[in-house]
FITOR-200648 format. One line per 5 residues: number of its first residue (from 0); for each residue x, y, z of C-alpha. Coordinates in nm, 3 decimals, padded with zeros to 5 digits. Last residue first. Layout:
NUM> X/Y/Z  ...
This chain:
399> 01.624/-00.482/-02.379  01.542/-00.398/-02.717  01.794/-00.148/-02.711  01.897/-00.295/-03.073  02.270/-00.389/-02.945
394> 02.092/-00.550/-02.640  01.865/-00.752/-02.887  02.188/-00.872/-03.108  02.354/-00.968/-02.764  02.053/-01.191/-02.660
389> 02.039/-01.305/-02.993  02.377/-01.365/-02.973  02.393/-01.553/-02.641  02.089/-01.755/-02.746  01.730/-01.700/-02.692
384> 01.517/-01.987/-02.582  01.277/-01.826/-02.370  01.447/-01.943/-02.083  01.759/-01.784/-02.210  01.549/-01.450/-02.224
379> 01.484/-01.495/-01.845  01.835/-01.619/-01.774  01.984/-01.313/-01.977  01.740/-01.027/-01.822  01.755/-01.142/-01.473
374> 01.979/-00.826/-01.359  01.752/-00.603/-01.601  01.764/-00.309/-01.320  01.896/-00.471/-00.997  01.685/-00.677/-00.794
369> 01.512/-00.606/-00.475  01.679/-00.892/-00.240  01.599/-01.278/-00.263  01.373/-01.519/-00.113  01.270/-01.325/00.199
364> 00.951/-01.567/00.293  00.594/-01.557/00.401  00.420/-01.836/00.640  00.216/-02.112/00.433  00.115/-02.330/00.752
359> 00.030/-02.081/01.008  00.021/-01.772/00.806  00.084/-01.409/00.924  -00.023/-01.141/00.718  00.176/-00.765/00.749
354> 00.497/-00.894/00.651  00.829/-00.733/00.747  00.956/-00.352/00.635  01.293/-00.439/00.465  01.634/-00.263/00.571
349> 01.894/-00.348/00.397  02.273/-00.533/00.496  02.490/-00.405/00.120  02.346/-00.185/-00.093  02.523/-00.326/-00.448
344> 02.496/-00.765/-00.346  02.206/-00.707/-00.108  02.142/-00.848/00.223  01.853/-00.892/00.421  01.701/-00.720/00.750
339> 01.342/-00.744/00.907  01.167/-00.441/01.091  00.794/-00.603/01.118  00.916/-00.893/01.251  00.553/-00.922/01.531
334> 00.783/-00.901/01.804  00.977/-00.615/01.717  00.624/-00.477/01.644  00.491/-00.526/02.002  00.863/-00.423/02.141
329> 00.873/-00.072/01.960  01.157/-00.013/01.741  00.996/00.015/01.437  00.763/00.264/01.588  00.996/00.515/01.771
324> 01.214/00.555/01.443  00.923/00.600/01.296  00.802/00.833/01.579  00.583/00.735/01.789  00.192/00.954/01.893
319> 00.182/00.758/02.254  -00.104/00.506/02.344  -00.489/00.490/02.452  -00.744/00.221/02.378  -00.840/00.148/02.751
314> -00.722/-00.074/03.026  -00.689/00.175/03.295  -00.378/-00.005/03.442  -00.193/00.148/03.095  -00.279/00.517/03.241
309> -00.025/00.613/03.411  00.268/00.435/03.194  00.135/00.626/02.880  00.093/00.943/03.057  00.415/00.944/03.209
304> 00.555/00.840/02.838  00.388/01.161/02.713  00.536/01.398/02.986  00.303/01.553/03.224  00.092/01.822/03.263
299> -00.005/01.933/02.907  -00.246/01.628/02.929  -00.497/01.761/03.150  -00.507/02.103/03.021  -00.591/01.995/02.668
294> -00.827/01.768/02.843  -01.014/02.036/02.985  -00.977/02.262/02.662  -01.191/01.976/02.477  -01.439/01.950/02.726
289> -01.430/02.324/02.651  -01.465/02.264/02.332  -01.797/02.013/02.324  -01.957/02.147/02.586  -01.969/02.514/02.350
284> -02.117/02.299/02.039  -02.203/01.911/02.162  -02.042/01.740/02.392  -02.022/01.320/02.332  -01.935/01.170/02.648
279> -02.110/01.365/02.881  -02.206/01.096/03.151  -01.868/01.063/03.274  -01.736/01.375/03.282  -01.792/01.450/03.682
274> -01.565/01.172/03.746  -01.257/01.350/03.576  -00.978/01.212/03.829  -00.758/01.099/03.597  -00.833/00.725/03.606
269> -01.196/00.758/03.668  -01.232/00.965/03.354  -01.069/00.732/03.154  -01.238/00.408/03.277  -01.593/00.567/03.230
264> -01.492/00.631/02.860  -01.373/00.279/02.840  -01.694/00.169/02.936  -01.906/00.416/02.742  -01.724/00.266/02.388
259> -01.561/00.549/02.181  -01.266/00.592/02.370  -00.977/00.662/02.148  -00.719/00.893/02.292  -00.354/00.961/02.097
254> -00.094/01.082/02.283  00.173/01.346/02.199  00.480/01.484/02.249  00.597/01.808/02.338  00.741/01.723/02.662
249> 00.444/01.867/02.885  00.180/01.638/02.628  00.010/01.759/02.353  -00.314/01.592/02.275  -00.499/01.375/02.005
244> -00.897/01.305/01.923  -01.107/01.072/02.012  -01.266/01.191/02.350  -01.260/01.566/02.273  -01.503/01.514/01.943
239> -01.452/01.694/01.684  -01.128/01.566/01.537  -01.226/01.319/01.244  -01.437/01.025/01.472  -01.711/01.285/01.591
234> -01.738/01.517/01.282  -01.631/01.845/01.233  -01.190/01.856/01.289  -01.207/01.727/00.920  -01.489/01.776/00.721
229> -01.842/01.554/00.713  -02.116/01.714/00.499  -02.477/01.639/00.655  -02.758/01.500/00.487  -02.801/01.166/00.735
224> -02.851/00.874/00.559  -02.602/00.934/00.268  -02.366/01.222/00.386  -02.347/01.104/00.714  -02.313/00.758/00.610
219> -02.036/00.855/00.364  -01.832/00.882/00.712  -01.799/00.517/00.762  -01.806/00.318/00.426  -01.631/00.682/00.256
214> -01.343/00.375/00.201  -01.511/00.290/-00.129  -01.454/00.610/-00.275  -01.089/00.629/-00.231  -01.098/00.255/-00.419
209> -01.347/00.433/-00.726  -01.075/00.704/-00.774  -00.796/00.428/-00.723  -00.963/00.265/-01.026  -00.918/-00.125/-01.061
204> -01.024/-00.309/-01.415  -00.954/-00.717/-01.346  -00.988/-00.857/-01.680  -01.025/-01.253/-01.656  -00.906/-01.577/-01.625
199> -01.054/-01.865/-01.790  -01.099/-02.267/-01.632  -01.395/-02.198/-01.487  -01.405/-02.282/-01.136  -01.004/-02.228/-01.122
194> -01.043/-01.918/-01.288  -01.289/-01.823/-01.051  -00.992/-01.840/-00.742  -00.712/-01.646/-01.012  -01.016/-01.391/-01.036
189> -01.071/-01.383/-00.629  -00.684/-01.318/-00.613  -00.639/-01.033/-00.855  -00.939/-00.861/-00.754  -00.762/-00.899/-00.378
184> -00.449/-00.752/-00.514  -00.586/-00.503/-00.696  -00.788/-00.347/-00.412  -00.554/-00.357/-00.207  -00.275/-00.192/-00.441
179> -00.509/00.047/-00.570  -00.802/00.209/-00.315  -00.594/00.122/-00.014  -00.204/00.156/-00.184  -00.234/00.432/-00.433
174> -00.556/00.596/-00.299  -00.438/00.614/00.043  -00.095/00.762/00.027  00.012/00.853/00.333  00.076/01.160/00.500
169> -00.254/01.323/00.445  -00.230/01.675/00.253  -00.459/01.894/00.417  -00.849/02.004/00.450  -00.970/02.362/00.508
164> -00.911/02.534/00.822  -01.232/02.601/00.957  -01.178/02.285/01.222  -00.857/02.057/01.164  -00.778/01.889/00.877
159> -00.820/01.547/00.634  -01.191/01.433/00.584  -01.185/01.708/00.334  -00.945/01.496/00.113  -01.206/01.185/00.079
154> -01.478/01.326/-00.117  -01.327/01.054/-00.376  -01.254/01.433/-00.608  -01.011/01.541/-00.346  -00.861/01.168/-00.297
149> -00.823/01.095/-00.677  -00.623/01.419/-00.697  -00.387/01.332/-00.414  -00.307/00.981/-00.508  -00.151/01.076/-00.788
144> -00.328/01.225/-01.140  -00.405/01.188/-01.546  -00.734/01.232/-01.705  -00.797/00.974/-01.955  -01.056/00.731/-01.770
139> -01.269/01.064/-01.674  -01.563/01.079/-01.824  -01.614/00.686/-01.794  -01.429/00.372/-01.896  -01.138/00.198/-01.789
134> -01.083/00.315/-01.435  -01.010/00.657/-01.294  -00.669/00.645/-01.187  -00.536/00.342/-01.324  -00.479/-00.015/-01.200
129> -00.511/-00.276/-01.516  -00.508/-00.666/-01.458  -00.511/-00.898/-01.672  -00.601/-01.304/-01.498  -00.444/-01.497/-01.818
124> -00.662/-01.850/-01.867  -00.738/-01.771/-02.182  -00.394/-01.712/-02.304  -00.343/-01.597/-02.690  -00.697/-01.488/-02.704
119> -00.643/-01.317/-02.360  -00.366/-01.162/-02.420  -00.538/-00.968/-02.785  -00.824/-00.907/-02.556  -00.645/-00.816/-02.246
114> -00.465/-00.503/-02.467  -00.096/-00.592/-02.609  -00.150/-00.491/-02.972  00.075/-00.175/-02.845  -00.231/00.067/-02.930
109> -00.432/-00.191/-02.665  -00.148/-00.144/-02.431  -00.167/00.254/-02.414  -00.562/00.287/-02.434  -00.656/00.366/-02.077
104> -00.378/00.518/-01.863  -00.055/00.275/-01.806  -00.086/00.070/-01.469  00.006/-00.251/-01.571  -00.041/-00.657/-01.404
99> -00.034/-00.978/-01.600  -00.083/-01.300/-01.412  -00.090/-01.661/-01.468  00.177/-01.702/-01.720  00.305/-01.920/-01.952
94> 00.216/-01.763/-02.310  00.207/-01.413/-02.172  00.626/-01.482/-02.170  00.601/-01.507/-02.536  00.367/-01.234/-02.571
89> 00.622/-01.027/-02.395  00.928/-01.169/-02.610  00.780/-01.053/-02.892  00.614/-00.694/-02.799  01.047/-00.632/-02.724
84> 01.112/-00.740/-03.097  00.855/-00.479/-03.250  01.009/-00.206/-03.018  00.778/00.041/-02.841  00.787/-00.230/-02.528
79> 01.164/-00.202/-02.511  01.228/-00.495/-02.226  01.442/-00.520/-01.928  01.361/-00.804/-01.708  01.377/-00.765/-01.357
74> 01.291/-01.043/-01.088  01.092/-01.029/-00.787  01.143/-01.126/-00.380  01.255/-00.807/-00.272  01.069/-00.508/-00.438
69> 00.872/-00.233/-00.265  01.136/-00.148/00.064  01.463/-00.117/-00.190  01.199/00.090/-00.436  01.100/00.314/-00.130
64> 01.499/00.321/-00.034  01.630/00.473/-00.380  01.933/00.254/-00.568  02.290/00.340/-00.554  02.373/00.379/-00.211
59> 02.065/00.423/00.012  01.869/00.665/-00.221  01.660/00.890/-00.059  01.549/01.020/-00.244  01.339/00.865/-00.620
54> 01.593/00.730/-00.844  01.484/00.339/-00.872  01.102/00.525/-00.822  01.070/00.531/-01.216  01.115/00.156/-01.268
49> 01.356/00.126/-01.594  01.609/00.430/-01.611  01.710/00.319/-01.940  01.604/-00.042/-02.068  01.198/00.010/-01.984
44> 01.093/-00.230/-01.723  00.970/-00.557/-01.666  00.923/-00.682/-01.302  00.879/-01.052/-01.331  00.714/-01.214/-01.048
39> 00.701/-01.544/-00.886  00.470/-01.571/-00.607  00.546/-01.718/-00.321  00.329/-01.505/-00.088  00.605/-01.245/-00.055
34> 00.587/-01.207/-00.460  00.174/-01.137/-00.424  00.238/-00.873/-00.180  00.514/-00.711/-00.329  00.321/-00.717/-00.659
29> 00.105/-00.503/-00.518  00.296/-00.280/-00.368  00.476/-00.256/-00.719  00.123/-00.144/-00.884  00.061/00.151/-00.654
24> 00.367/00.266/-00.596  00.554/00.346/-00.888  00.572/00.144/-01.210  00.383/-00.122/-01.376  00.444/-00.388/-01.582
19> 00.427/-00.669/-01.320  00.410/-01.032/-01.559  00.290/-01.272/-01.235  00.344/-01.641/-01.245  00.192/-01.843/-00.992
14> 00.418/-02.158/-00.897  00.416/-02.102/-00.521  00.094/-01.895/-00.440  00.057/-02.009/-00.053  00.426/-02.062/-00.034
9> 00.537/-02.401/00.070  00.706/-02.483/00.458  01.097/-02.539/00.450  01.162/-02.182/00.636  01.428/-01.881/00.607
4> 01.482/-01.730/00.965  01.396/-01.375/00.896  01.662/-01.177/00.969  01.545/-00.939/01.229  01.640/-00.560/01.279
C-alpha cells in the first residue's frame, strides 16, 4: 500500500460545505467523492448506532471496513433529528452551507419541517439534494428497496446470467453507486455550477430506479429500435457471443476476451492458430456454440498466466479474470495509487481504496481518517456557539 504523499496544491471544491444526512452506500459514496475533492463534509448521524454500515462485517477492529473505505476525509456530528433541539442546530448549520444531501423515502424531512422548501427559504443558495429509490413523485416514490429491486424493475437484472438460466445477483451494486452516487454527485455539481449563474441553489431529486434505467443506453437499443428482449448469455456483448465472453483456463482460472473490432479479431485468431475463424466473427445459432466449444477447448490448455504472457504480443483487449487480492496488487493499479494506506487513532495503519480522478493542478488528498461516531460533535457545536454546558445539557437530553 501507498501513503499518499500529502500536497500544497488547493482542492478543486475547497471551502464547499456539504450537510451528508444519509446512510449506507449510496449517499456516503457520494459524499466520499465530494470530501476527496476538498470538500468539507459533515456526516450527521443519529446518537446511538449513528451510520448504519459502522457495524456491517467485516469489521477491522472496532468499526466495519466498507464504512472505513466510504468515509476518510469527513466529520461526524451526532444529532437527534426527532428532537426539537437537534432540528435547531441543523437549521443553524443550513444557515452556512452549500450542500445538503439525505436519502430518507419521500416525505420524512418535510414532516421534520426540514423539507428543501422550508431550507431553501432560510438559504436560497442551498443546492438539496434527495437520493431515494424511486424518486420524489410517481407510483412508486414510497415503496421501499436496495439496489437489487431497483435493478429487476430498471430491466437491468436480466442482463445478469448465463443462457436459459434466468438472471443472477450481480456482484456490485449498480443502482446504489451508478444510478445514485454518480448520478448525485454530478446533479450536485452542475447545480452548485448554475448557482453560480444565478445566485440560488436548487433541489436535486435522484432515483436509483431512474439511474439503473439510464444505463439500458446500450442494450435498451435492442429493445427500442430493434423489438427484441436482451437476457444474459443472449445477446452479443452479455455472453452470447464466443468472442466476448470469458474462459476457463488448465489452472482453473480465467481470462476474459474482448474483441469486438475485426482487427483485433484477426489478431486473435492469427495468434492461436485459428486462421480459418477469421471471417466468422459473429456466429449465429449452432456456429455460434461450437465456435464457442472451440475456444473452450483452446483455453483449457494452458494455465491463465501462460495465456496472458502468450498472447500480450497480439496487441488485443485480452487479460486474466484477478482476484482482489490479485487486483490491488497489480503493477498498472499500484501505479495509478489505487491501494493507499492512512492511519487511524482506534484501527490503527487502514487500508483506503485511492482516487479514481486524477487532477493536474487540483490533485485529491487524504486529509484525515473515517471519523469516529460524533468525534467532531463538541468543536462543531462550539462553532455554533454552544458552550460546554449547553453542550453537556444537549448530551444529557440525547440530543446529540
Amino acid at each position: 500500500m501507498n501513503a499518499l504523499t500529502p500536497t500544497a496544491a488547493p482542492l478543486a471544491l475547497a471551502g464547499l460545505k456539504v450537510l451528508d444526512l444519509t446512510r449506507l452506500l449510496p449517499g456516503a459514496f457520494c459524499s466520499l467523492m465530494l470530501a476527496d475533492l476538498g470538500a468539507d463534509v459533515l456526516k450527521i448521524e443519529q446518537p446511538e448506532g449513528g451510520d448504519y454500515n459502522r457495524t456491517f462485517p467485516p469489521l477491522n477492529r472496532a468499526e466495519s471496513g466498507s464504512f472505513l473505505l466510504l468515509n476518510r476525509n469527513k466529520k461526524s456530528l451526532t444529532l437527534n433529528l426527532k428532537a426539537e433541539e437537534g432540528r435547531a442546530i441543523l437549521l443553524k448549520l443550513v444557515e452556512e452551507a452549500d450542500v445538503l444531501l439525505e436519502g430518507f423515502r419521500p416525505g420524512v424531512m418535510d414532516r421534520l419541517g426540514l423539507g428543501y422548501e422550508n431550507l431553501s427559504a432560510l438559504n436560497p443558495r442551498l443546492v438539496y439534494c434527495a437520493i431515494s429509490g424511486y424518486g420524489q413523485d410517481g407510483p412508486s416514490r414510497l415503496k421501499p428497496g436496495h439496489d437489487l429491486n431497483y435493478l429487476a424493475e430498471a430491466g437491468a437484472l436480466q442482463l445478469f446470467g448465463k443462457a436459459g438460466e434466468g438472471p443472477i445477483v450481480p456482484g456490485l451494486s449498480i443502482a446504489d453507486v451508478g444510478g445514485g452516487s454518480l448520478m448525485a454527485s454530478t446533479g450536485i455539481l452542475a447545480a452548485l455550477l448554475s448557482r453560480a449563474t444565478t445566485g440560488r441553489g436548487q433541489f436535486v431529486d435522484v432515483s436509483m430506479h431512474d439511474g439503473a434505467i439510464s444505463w439500458l443506453a446500450l442494450h435498451g437499443a435492442d429493445h427500442l429500435f430493434a423489438g427484441i428482449e436482451p437476457k444474459g448469455g443472449e445477446r452479443p456483448f452479455i455472453g452470447q457471443a464466443p468472442c466476448y465472453n470469458v474462459y476457463a483456463c488448465a489452472d482453473g482460472k480465467y481470462v476474459a476476451l474482448g474483441l469486438i473490432e475485426p482487427h483485433f479479431w484477426h489478431r486473435f485468431c492469427d495468434a492461436v492458430g485459428l486462421p480459418d475463424l477469421k471471417d466468422e466473427q459473429w456466429p449465429q445459432d449452432e456456429r455460434e456454440v461450437a465456435q464457442k466449444q472451440i475456444l473452450a477447448d483452446l483455453f483449457a490448455q494452458k494455465p491463465r498466466d501462460a495465456w496472458v504472457a502468450e498472447l500480450e504480443p497480439a496487441d488485443i483487449p485480452f487479460g486474466p479474470v484477478l482476484s482482489m487480492e490479485e487486483a490491488f496488487a497489480d503493477p498498472h493499479a499500484q501505479h495509478r495509487q489505487m491501494l493507499l494506506s492512512m492511519e487511524h487513532a482506534v484501527e490503527g495503519t487502514i487500508p483506503q481504496i485511492g482516487f479514481p480522478v486524477k487532477y493536474s493542478g487540483t490533485p485529491c488528498t487524504l486529509r484525515s481518517p473515517p471519523p469516529l461516531l460524533g468525534e467532531h460533535t463538541g468543536a462543531v457545536l462550539a462553532g455554533l456557539g454552544y458552550g460546554e454546558d449547553d453542550i453537556a445539557a444537549l448530551k444529557a437530553g440525547k440530543v446529540i
